[in-house]
N, C-alpha and C positions, 0 to 999 in steps of 0.2 A: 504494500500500500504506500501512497505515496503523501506525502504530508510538509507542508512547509514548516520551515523552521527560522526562525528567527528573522525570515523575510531574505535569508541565505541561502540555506541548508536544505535540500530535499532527503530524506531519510525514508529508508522502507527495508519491508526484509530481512532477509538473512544473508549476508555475507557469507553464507557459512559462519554469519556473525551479524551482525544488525552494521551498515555499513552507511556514508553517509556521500553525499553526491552534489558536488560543489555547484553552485551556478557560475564561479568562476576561479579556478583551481591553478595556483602556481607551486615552483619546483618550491622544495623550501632546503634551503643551504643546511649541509650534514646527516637531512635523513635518508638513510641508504634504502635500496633496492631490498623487495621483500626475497630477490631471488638470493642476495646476498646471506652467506652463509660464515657461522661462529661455530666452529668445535665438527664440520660435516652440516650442520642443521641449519636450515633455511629459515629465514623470519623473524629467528634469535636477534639480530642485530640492529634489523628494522624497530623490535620490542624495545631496547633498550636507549634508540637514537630518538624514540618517539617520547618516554618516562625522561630523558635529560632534556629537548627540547621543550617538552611540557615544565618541566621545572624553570627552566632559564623564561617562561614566558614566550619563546617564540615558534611554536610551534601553534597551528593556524586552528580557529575555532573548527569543529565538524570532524577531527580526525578521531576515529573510533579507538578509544584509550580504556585499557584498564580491562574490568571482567563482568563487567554491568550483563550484559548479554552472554550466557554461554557461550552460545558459537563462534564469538569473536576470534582472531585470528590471537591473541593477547591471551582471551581464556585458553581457546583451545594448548597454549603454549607455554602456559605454566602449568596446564592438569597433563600436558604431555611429560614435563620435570617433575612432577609431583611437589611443586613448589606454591604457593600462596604469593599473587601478585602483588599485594603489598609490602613484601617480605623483600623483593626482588626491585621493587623500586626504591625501600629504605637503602638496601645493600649495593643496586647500579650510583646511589646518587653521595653514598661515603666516599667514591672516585675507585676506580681499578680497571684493567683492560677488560675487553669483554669475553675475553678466555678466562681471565678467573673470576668473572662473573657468571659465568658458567661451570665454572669448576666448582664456586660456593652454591650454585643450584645443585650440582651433579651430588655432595657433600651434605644436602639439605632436604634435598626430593629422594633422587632416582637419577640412575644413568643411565639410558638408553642402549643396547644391542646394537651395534651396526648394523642390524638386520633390520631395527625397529626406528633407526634413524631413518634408512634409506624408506620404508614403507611410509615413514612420518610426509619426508620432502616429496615424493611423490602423492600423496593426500594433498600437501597443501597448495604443491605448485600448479596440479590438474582441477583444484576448487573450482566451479562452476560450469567442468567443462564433464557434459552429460552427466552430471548428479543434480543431488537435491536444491543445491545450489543456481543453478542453471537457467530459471526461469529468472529469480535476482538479478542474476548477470545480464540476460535478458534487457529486463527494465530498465539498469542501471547503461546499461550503452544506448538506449534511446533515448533518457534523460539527458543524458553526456550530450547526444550528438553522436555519438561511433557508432548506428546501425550501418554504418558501410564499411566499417575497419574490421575484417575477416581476421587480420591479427590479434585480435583480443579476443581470444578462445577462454581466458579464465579471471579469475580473482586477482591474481596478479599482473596479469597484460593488462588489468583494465586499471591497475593502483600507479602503472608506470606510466601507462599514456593518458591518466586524467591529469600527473602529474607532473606531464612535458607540454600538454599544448595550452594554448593563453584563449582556446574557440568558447565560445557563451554555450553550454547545454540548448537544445529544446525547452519552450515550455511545459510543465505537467498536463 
């Protein structure tokens, strides 16, 4: 469903996590690619660039932070560590690289298999693309304006090219 927000923000669905859909969306300096990967694991770093940007203040209203929503990429990636998201932003924002911010998850949760890594990055890097997620992604590229960008097969193609081009979405 689609719903305005703040006279901003269109929000609906699930991301695979309840996800939010700029009416006008820039890069934002230091936060990395969700393909980008900490320790083999994908999204970890995105998680972590997003909990410092939000502290510093600059990190831009509508970006889906924290664990409000289960499905979020944020929940899904603390109940993946078996870590408490609050836990994880106390311990990113004491300062350390994001390897031993990971290593104080691995220490605190759960360490994942390389077997259960790899099943992890593949889950999240294919979100949206024929799963339950799918109709979202859907929506969320016609809001954008990308029902003609055949490259944005998923949750992540559509979190890089909302957050490279400067075009006005569709109206709802």
């Amino acid at each position: 469903m689609v719903e305005p927000i703040s006279g901003l923000w269109l929000s609906f669905g699930s991301l695979g996590g309840a996800t939010r859909v700029s009416r006008h969306r820039m890069k934002v300096p230091d936060l990395r690619s969700s393909y980008e990967k900490v320790g083999g694991i994908v999204f970890f770093a995105r998680m972590l660039d997003k909990i410092r940007l939000n502290a510093a203040g600059r990190l831009p209203p509508g970006y889906n932070l924290g664990t409000a929503d289960w499905t979020s990429f944020d929940a899904r990636s603390t109940r993946f560590l078996g870590v408490d998201y609050q836990a994880v932003v106390e311990r990113t924002l004491q300062s350390g690289s994001d390897e031993e911010i990971l290593q104080w998850c691995f220490q605190h949760g759960r360490r994942p298999s390389e077997e259960e890594i790899e099943i992890w990055n593949a889950f999240l890097i294919k979100r949206g693309w024929r799963d339950a997620g799918s109709a979202e992604l859907a929506e969320a590229k016609r809001i954008r304006g990308f029902t003609d960008r055949d490259d944005i097969q998923t949750w992540f193609d559509f979190l890089r090219a909302d957050e490279e081009t400067d075009e006005t979405p569709n109206a709802a």
